[in-house]
C-alpha positions in Angstrom: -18.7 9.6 67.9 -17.0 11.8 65.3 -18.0 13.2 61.8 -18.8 10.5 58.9 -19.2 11.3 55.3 -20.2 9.5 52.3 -17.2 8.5 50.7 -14.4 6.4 49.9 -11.0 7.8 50.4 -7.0 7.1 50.0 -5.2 8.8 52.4 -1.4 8.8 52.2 1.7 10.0 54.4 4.7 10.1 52.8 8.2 11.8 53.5 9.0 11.9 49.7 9.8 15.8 48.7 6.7 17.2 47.7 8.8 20.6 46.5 9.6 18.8 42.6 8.2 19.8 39.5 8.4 16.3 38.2 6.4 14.6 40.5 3.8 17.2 40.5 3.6 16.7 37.2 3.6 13.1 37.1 1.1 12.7 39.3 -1.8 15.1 37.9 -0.7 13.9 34.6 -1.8 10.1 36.2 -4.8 11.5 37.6 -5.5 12.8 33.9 -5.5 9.4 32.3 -8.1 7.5 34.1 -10.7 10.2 32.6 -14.0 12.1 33.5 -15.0 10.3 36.5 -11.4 11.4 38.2 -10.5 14.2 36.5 -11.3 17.3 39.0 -13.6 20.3 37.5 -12.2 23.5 39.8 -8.8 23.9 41.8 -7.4 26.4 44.3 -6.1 26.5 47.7 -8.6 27.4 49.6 -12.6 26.5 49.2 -14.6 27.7 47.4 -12.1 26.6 44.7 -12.5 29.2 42.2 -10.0 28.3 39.2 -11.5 26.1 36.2 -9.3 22.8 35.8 -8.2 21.7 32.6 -6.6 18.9 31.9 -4.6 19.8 28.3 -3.1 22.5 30.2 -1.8 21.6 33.8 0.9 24.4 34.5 -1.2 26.2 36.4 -2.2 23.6 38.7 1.9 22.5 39.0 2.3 25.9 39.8 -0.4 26.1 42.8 1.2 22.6 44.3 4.4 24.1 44.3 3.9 27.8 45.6 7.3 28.9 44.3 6.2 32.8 44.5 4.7 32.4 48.2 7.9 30.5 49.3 10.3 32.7 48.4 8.9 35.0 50.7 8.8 32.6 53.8 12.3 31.1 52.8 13.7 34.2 55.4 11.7 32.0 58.2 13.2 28.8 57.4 9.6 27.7 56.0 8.2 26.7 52.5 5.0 24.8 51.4 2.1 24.3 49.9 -1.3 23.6 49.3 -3.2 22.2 46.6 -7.0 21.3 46.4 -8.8 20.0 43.2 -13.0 18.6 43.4 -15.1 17.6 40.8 -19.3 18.5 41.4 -20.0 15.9 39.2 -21.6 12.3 40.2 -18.4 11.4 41.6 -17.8 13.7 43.9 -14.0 12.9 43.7 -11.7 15.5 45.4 -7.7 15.6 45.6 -5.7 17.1 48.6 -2.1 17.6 48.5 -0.7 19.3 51.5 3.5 19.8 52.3 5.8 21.6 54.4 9.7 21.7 54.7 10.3 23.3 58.3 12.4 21.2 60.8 9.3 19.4 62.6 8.7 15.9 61.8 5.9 16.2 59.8 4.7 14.6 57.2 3.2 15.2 53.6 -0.3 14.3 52.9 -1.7 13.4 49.1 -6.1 12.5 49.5 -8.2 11.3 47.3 -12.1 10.8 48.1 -15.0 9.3 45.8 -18.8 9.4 46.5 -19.1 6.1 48.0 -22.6 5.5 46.4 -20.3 5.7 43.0 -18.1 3.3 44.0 -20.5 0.3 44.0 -20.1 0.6 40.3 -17.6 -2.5 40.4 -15.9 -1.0 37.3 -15.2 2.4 38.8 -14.2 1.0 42.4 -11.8 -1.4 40.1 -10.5 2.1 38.4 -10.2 3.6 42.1 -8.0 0.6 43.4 -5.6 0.7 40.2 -5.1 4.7 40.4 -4.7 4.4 43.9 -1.8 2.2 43.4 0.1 3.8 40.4 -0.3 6.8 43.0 1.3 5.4 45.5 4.6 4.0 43.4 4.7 7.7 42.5 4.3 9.2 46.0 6.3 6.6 47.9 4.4 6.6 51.4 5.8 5.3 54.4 1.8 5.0 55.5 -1.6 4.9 53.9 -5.1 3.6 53.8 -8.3 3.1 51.9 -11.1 3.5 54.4 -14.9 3.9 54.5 -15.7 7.6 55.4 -19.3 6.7 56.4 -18.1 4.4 59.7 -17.7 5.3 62.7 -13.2 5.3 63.7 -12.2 6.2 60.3 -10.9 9.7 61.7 -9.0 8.0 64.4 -5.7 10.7 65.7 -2.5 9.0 64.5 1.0 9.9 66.0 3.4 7.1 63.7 6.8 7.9 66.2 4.7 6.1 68.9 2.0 3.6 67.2 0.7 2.9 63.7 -3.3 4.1 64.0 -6.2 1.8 63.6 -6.1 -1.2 60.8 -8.3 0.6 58.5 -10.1 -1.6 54.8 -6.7 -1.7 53.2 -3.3 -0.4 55.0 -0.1 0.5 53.2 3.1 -0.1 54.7 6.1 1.7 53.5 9.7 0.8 53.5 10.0 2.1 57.6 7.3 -0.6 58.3 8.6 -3.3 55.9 12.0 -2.7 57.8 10.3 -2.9 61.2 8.2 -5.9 60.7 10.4 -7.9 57.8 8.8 -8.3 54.3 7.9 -12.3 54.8 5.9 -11.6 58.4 4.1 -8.8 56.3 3.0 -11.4 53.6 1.9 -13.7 55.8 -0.6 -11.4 58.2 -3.8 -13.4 58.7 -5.5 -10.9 56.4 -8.4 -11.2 53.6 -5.5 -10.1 51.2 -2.2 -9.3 50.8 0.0 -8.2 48.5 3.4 -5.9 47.3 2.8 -3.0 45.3 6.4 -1.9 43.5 9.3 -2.8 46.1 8.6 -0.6 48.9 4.8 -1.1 49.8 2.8 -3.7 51.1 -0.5 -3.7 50.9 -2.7 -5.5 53.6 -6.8 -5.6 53.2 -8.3 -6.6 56.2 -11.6 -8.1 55.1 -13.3 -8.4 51.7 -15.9 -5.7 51.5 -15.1 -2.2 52.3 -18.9 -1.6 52.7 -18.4 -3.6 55.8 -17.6 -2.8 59.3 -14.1 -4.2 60.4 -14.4 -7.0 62.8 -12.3 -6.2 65.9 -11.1 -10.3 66.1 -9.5 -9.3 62.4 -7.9 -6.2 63.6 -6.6 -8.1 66.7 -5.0 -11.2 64.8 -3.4 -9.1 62.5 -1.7 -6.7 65.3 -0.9 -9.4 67.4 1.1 -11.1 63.9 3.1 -8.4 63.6 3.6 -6.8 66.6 1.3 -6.0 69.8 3.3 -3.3 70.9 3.0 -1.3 67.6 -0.6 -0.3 67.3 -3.0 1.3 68.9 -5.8 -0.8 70.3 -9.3 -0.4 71.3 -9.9 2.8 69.5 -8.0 4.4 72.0 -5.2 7.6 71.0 -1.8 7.4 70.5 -0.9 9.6 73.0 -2.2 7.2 75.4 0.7 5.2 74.7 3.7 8.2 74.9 5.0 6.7 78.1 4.7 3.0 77.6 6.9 0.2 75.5 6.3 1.1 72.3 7.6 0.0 68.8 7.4 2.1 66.0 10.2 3.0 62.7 12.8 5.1 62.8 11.9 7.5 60.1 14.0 9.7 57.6 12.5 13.5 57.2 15.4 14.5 55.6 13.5 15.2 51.9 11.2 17.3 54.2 13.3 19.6 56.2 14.2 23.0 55.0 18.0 23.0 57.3 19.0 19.7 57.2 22.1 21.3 59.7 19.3 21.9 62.1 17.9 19.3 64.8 14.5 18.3 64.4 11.7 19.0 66.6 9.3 16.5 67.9 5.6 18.2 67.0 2.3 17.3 69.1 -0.1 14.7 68.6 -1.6 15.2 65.0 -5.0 15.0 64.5 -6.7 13.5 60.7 -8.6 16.3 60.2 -11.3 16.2 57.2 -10.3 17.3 54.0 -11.0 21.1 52.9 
């Protein structure tokens, strides 16, 4: 059945180069603004974080994101990345994970950010959630992403984006690869509770109106079948079910993320959404 937790959670791929200062900075400095009930208490990079967060003076934190002094050691092995994980033991549990890698596998970097989902009924602080979520995401530039309910059963679903975009989830973004694969207008026009652009390069589409609800499979299905059958998984089934059939996914750019851009890339396994450290 798979592991379900209590909370609400953004979850964002994105092929945008992780290893910058600025956008480190720019996005804790965002995560700053929308005050105590995001703002995390402890950092590190492994649990139990261990180092006391504080918000006036971020340097250390841009510092652990980046891992300069690690990566100059692993720069010999054609390697460099980092780890960064922020939480909060307050009443709203909220917890960041930002996790990159420049190698030459196409990979993908992943920013997270989970809320106690009893916290979230709080209309006011699910409204806060939605907007950071989005001025994230104009800042991180993800081809992917998804706000989904951690407490139901398929949120965890393995995701391979080469072959087939994973389960519709509460809200899905779609980056620029998926804009270019579908076309902006069919996007719009999904048979969704809502949809809408967020900058120029993300859509986002919300599946039904409550994310307290389960997903109706007749939603997912009408929606797939709008844009394109062939492109998502169905029936809660795994992508690598579908490795040897038609399928129809982007062509993606992992330039920004690979340390030899002279070098070919190599194709990884099937990756697993693993829960968050």
């Amino acid at each position: 059945m798979g592991f379900t937790y209590p909370l609400i959670s953004l979850l964002l791929t994105s092929l945008k180069d992780f290893q910058d200062r600025k956008l480190a900075t720019n996005v804790i400095e965002k995560i700053n603004e929308y005050g105590e009930d995001f703002i995390p208490q402890k950092f590190d990079v492994y649990q139990p974080l261990k180092r006391k967060y504080n918000p006036n003076d971020i340097d250390e934190v841009v510092e652990v994101w980046l891992n300069d002094k690690i990566n100059q050691q692993t720069s010999k092995d054609d390697y460099s990345g980092g780890l960064l994980l922020m939480e909060s033991k307050l009443e709203s549990k909220v917890s960041y994970q930002v996790s990159w890698q420049k190698d030459n596998y196409a990979n993908f970097n992943i920013f997270a950010l989970s809320m106690n989902i009893d916290y979230l009924i709080n209309l006011d602080i699910f409204e806060k959630f939605i907007k950071l979520s989005h001025e994230l995401i104009n800042l991180i530039e993800p081809v992917q992403g998804e706000i989904v309910n951690e407490s139901l059963i398929g949120w965890n679903e393995p995701y391979e984006l080469e072959i087939r975009h994973p389960e519709l989830q509460w809200v899905n973004f779609f980056g620029k690869p998926y804009i270019d694969l579908f076309g902006r207008e069919k996007l719009l026009s999904s048979p969704a509770y809502k949809v809408e652009s967020i900058g120029t390069n993300v859509i986002a589409l919300q599946t039904i109106e409550s994310i307290f609800e389960p997903i109706p499979n007749d939603v997912r299905e009408s929606i797939k079948k709008h844009l394109c059958e062939n492109a998502f998984v169905w029936d809660g089934k795994r992508a690598l079910i579908y490795k040897n059939k038609e399928n129809i996914a982007p062509k993606f750019d992992f330039s920004n993320i690979m340390f030899d851009k002279t070098k070919p890339i190599i194709e990884p396994q099937i990756i697993t959404r693993k829960k968050k450290q």
